[in-house]
N, CA, C and O atoms as a GROMACS GRO file, in nm:
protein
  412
    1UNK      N    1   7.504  -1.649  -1.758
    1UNK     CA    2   7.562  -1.544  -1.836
    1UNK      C    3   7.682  -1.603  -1.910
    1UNK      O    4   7.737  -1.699  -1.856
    2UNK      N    5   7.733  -1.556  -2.030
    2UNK     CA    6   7.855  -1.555  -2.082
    2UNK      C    7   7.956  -1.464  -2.081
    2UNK      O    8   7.965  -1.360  -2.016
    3UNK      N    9   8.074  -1.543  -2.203
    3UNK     CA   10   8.167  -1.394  -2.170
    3UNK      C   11   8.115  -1.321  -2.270
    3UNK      O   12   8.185  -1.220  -2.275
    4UNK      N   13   8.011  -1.313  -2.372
    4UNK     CA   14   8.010  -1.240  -2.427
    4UNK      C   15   7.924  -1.079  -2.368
    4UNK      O   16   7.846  -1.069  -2.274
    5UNK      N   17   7.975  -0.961  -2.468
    5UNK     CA   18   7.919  -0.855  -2.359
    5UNK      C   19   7.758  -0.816  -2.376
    5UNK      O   20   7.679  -0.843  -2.468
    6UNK      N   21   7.737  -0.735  -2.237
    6UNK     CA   22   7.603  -0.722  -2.211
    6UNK      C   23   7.547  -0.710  -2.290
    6UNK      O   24   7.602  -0.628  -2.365
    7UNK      N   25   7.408  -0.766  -2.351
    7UNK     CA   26   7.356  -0.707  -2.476
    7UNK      C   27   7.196  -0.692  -2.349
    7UNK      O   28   7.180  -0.773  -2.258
    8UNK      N   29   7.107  -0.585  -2.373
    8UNK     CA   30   7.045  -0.554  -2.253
    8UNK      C   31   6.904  -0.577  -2.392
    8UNK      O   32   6.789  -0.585  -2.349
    9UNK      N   33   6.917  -0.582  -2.485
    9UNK     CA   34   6.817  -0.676  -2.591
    9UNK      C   35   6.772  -0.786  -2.578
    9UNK      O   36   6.662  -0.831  -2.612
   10UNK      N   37   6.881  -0.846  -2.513
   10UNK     CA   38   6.844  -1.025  -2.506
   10UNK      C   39   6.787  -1.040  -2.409
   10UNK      O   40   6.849  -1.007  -2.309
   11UNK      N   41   6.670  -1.086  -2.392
   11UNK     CA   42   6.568  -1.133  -2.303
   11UNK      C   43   6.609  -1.170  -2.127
   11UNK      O   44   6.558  -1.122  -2.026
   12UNK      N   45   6.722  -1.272  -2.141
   12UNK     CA   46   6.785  -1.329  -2.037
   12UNK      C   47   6.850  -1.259  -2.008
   12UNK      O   48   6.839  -1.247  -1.886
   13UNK      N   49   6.941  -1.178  -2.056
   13UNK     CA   50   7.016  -1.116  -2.011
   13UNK      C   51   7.000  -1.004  -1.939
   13UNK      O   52   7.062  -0.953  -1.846
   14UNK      N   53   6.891  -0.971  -2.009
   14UNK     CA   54   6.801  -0.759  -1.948
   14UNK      C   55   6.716  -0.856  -1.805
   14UNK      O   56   6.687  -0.775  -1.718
   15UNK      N   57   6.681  -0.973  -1.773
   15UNK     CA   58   6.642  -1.063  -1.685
   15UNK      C   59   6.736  -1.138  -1.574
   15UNK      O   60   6.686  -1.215  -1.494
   16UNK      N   61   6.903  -1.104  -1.575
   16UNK     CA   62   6.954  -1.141  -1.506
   16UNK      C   63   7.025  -1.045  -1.465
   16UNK      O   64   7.112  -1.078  -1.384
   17UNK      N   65   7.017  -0.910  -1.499
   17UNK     CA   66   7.068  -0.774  -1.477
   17UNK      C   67   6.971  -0.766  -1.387
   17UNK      O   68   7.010  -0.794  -1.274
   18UNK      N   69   6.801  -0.721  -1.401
   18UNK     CA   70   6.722  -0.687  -1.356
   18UNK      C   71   6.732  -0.750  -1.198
   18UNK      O   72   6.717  -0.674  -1.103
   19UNK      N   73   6.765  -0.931  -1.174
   19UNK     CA   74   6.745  -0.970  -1.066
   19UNK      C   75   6.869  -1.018  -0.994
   19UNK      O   76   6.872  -1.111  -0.913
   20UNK      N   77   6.974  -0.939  -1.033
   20UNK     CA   78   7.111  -0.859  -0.979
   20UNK      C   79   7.104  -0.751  -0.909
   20UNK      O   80   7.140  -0.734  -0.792
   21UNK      N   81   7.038  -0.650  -1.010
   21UNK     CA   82   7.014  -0.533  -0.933
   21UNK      C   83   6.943  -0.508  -0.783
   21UNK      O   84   6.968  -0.446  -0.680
   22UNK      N   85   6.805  -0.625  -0.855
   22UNK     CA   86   6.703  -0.621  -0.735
   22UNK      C   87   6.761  -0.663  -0.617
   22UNK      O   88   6.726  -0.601  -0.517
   23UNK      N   89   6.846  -0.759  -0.602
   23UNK     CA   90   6.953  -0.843  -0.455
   23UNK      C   91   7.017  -0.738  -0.411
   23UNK      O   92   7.020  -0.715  -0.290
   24UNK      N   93   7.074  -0.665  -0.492
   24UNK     CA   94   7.199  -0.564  -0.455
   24UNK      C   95   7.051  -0.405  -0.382
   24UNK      O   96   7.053  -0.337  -0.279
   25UNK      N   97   6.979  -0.409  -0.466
   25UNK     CA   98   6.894  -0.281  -0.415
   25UNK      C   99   6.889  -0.381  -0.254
   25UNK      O  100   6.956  -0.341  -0.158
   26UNK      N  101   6.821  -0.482  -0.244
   26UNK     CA  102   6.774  -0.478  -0.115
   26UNK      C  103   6.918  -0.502  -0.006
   26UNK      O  104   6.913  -0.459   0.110
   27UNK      N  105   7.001  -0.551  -0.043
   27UNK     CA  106   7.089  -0.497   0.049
   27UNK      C  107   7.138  -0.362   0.102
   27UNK      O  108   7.158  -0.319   0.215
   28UNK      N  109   7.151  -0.306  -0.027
   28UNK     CA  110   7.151  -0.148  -0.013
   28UNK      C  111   7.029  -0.132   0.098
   28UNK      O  112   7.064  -0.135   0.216
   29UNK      N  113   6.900  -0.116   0.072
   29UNK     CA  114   6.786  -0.113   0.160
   29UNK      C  115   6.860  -0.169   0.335
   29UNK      O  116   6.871  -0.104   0.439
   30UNK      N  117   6.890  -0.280   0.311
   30UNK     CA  118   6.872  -0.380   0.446
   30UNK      C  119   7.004  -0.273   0.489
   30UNK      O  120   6.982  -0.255   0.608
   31UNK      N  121   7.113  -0.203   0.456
   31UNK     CA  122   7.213  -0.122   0.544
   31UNK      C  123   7.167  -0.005   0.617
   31UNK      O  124   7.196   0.036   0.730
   32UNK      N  125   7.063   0.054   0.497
   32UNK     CA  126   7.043   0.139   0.594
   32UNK      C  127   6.937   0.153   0.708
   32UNK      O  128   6.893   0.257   0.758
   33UNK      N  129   6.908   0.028   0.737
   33UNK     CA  130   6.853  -0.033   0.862
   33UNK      C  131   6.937  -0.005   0.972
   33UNK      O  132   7.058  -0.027   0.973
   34UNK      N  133   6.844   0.066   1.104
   34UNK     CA  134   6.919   0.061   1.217
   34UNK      C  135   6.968  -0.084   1.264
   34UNK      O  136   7.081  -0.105   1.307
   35UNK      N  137   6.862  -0.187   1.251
   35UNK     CA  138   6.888  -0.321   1.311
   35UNK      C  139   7.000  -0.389   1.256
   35UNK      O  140   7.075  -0.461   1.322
   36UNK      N  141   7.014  -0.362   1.107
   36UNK     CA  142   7.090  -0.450   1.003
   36UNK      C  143   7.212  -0.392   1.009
   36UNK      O  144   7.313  -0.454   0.976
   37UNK      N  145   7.215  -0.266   1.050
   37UNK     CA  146   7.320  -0.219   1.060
   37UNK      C  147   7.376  -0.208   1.210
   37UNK      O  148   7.499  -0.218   1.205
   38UNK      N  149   7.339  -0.193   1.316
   38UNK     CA  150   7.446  -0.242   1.401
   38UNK      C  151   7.451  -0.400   1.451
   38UNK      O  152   7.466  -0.424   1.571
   39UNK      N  153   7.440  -0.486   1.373
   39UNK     CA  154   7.468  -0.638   1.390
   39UNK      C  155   7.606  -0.628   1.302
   39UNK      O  156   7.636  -0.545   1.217
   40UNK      N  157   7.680  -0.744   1.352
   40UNK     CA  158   7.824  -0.754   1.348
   40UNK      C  159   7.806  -0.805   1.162
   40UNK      O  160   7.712  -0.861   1.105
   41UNK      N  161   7.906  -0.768   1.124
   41UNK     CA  162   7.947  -0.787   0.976
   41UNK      C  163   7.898  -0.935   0.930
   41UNK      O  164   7.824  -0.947   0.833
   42UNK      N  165   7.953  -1.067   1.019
   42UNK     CA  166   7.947  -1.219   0.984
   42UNK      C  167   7.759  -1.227   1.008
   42UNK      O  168   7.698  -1.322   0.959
   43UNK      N  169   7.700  -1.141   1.071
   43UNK     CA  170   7.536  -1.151   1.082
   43UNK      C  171   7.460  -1.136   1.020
   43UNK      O  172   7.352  -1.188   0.994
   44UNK      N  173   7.569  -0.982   0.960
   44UNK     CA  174   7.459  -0.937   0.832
   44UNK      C  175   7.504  -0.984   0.724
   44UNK      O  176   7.444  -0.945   0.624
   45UNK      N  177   7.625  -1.085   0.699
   45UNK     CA  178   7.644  -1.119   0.548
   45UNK      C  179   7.552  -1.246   0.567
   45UNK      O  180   7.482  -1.283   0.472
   46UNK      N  181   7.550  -1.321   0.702
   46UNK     CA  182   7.479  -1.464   0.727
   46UNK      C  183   7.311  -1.419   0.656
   46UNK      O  184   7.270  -1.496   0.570
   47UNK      N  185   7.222  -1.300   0.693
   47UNK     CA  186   7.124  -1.272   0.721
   47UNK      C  187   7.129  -1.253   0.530
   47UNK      O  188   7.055  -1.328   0.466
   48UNK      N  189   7.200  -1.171   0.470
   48UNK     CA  190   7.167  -1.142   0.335
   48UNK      C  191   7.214  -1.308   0.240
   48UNK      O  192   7.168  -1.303   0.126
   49UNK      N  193   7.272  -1.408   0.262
   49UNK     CA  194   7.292  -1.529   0.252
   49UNK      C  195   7.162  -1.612   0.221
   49UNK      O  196   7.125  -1.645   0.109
   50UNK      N  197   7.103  -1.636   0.334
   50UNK     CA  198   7.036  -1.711   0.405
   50UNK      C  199   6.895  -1.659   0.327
   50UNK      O  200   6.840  -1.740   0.253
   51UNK      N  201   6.847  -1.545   0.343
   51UNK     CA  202   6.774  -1.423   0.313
   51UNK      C  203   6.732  -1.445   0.154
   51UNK      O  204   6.633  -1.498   0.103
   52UNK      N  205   6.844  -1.386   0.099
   52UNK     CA  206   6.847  -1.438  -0.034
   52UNK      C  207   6.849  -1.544  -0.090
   52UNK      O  208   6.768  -1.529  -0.182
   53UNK      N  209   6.886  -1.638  -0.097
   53UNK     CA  210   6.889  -1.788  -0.140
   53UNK      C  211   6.800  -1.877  -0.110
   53UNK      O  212   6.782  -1.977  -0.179
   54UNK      N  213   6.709  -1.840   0.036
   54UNK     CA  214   6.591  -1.916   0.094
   54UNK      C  215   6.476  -1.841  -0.033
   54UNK      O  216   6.408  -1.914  -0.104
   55UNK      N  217   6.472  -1.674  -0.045
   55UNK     CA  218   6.385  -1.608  -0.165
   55UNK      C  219   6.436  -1.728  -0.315
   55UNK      O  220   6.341  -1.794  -0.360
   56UNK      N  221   6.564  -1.748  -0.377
   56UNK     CA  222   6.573  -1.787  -0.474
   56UNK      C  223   6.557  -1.922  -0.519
   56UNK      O  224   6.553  -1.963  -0.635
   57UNK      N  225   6.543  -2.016  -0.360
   57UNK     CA  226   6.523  -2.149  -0.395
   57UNK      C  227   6.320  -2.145  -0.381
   57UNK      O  228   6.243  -2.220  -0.443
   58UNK      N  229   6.290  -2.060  -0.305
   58UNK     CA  230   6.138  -2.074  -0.346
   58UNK      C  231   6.063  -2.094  -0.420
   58UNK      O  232   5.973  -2.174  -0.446
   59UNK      N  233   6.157  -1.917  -0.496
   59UNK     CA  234   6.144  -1.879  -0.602
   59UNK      C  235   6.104  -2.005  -0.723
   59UNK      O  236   5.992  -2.032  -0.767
   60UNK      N  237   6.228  -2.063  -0.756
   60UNK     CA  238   6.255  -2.192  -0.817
   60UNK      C  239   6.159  -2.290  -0.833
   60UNK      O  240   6.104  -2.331  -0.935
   61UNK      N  241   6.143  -2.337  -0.661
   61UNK     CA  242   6.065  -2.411  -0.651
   61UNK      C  243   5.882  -2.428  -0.739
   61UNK      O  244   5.823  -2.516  -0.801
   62UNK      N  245   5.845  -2.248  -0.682
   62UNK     CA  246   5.694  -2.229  -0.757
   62UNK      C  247   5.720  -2.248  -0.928
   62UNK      O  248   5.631  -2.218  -1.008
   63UNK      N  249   5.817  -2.286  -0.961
   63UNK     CA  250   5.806  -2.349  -1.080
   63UNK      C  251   5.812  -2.447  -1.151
   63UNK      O  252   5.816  -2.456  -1.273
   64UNK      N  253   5.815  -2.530  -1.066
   64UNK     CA  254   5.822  -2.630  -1.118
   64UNK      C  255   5.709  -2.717  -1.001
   64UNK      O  256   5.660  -2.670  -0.899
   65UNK      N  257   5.689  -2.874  -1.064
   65UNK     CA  258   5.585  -2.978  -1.001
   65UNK      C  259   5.632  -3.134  -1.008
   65UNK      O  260   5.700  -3.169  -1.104
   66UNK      N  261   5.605  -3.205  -0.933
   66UNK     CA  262   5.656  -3.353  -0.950
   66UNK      C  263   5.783  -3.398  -0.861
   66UNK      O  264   5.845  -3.328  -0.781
   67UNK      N  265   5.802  -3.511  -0.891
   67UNK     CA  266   5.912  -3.597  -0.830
   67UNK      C  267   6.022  -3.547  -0.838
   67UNK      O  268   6.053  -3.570  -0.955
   68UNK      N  269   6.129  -3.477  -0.778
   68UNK     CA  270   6.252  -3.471  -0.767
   68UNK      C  271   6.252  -3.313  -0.861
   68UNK      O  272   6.355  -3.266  -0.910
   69UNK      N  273   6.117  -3.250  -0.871
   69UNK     CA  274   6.186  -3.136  -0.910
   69UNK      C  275   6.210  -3.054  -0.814
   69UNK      O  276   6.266  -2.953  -0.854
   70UNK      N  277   6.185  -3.057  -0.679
   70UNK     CA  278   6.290  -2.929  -0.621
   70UNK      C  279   6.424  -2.989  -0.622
   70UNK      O  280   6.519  -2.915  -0.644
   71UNK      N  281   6.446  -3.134  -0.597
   71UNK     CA  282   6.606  -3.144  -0.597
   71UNK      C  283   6.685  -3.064  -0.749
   71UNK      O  284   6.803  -3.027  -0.755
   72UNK      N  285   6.600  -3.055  -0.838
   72UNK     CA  286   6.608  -3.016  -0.948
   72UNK      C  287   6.679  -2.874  -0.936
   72UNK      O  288   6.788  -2.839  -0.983
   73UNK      N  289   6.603  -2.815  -0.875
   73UNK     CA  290   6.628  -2.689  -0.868
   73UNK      C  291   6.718  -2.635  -0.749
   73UNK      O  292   6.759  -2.519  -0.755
   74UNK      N  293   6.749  -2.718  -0.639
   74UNK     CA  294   6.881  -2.730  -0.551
   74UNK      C  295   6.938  -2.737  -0.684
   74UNK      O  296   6.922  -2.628  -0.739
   75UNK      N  297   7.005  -2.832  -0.767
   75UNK     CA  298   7.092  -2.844  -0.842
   75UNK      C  299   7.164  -2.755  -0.930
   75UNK      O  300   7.284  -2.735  -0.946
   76UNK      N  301   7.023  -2.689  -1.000
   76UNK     CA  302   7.057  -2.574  -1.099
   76UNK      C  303   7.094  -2.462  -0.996
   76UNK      O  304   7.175  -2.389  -1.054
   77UNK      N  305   7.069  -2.414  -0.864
   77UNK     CA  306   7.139  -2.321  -0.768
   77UNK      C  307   7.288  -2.341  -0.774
   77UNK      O  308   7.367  -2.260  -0.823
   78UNK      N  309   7.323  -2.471  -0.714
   78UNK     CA  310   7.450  -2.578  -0.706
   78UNK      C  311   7.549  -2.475  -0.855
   78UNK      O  312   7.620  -2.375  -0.860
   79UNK      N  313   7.501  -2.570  -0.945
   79UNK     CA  314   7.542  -2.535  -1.075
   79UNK      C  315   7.555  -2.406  -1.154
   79UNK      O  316   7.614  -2.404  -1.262
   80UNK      N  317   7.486  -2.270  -1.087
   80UNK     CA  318   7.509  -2.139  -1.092
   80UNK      C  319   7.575  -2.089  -1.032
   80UNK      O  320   7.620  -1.980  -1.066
   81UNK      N  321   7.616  -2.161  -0.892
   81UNK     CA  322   7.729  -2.081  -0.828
   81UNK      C  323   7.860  -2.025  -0.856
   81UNK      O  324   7.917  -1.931  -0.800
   82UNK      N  325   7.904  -2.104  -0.962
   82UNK     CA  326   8.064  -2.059  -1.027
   82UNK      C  327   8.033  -1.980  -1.158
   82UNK      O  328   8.103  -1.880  -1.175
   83UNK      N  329   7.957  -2.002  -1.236
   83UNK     CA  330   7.932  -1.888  -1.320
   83UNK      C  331   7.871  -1.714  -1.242
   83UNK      O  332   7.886  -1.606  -1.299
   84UNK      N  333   7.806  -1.733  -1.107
   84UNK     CA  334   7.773  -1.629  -1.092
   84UNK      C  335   7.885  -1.559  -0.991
   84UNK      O  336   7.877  -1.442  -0.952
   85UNK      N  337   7.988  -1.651  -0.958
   85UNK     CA  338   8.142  -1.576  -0.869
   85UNK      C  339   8.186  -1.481  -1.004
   85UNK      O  340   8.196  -1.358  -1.000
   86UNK      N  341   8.206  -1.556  -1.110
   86UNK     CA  342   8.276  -1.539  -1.252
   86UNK      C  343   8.205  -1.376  -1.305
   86UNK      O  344   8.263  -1.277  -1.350
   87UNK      N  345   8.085  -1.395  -1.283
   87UNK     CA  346   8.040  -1.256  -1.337
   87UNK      C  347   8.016  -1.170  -1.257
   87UNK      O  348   7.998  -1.052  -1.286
   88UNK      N  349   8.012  -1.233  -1.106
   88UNK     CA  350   8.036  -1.086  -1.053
   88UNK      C  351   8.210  -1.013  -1.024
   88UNK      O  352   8.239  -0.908  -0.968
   89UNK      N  353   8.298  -1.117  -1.086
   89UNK     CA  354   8.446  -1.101  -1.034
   89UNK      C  355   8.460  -1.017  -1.190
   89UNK      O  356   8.536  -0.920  -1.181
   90UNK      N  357   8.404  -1.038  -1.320
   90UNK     CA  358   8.396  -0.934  -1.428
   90UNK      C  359   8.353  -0.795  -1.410
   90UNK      O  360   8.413  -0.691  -1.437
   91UNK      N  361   8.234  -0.813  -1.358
   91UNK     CA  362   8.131  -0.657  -1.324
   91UNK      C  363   8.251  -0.613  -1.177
   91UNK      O  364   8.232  -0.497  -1.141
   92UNK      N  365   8.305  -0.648  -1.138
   92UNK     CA  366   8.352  -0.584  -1.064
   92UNK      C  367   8.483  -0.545  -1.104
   92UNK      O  368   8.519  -0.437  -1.058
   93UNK      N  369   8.579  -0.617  -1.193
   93UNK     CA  370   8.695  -0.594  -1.277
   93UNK      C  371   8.666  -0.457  -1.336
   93UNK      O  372   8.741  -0.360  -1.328
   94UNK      N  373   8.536  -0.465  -1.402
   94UNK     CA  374   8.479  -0.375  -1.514
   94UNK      C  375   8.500  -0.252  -1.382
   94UNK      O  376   8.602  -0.182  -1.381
   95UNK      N  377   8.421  -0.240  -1.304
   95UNK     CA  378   8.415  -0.119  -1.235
   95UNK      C  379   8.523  -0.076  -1.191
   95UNK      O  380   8.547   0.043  -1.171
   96UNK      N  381   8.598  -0.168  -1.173
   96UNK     CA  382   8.733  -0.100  -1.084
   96UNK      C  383   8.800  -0.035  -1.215
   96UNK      O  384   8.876   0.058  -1.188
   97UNK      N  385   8.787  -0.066  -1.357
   97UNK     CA  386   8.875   0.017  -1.393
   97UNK      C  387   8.809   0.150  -1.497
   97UNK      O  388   8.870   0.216  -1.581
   98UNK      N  389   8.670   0.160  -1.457
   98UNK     CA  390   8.650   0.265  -1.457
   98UNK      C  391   8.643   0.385  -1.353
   98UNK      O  392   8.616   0.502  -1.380
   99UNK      N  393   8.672   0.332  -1.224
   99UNK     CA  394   8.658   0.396  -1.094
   99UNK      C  395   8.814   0.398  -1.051
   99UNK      O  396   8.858   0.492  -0.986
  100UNK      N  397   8.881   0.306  -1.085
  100UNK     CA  398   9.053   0.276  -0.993
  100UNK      C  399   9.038   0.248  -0.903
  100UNK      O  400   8.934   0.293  -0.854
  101UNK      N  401   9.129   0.153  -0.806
  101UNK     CA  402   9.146   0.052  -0.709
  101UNK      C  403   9.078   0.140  -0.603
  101UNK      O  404   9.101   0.260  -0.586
  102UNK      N  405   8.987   0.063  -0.530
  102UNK     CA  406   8.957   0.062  -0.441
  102UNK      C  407   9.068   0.055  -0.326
  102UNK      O  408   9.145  -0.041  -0.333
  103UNK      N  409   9.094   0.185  -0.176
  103UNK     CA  410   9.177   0.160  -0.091
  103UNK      C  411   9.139   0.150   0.070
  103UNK      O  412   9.226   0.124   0.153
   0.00000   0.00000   0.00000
């Protein structure tokens, strides 16, 4: 993503909303689990971690073929991690100041 704002036209972008949402729906889902929900906080962030990222390096993986392309795609994970702190520390800027501080 960039800083520029949402445009929900652009292909990638209506595509990286979509599989934002979908992570955040299934957590939503995974709380209101009896199991998921009485395991201690560090279990269930370990479990949605682990959970998710094992789905997104798969993911990755079924796309590609050959020598060194899953390291490939470890990498590009690697290399999304600070752009995707960055936009969720925006979308969440954004919300707080249409909602006001969270207490």
């Amino acid at each position: 993503m960039s800083d520029e704002p949402f445009d929900p036209t652009d292909p990638y972008q209506a595509a990286c909303e979509r599989f934002r949402k979908g992570v955040l729906d299934l957590a939503l889902q995974a709380c209101r689990t009896e199991g998921y929900a009485a395991m201690p906080t560090d279990k269930q962030l370990s479990a949605l971690m682990l959970g998710a990222l094992t789905g997104v390096i798969g993911a990755g993986w079924s796309y590609v073929e050959g020598p060194g392309s899953r390291d490939m795609i470890v990498q590009a994970l690697l290399q999304s991690i600070g752009p995707a702190v960055e936009h969720a520390r925006t979308i969440e800027d954004e919300d707080e100041d249409e909602r006001g501080p969270l207490n």
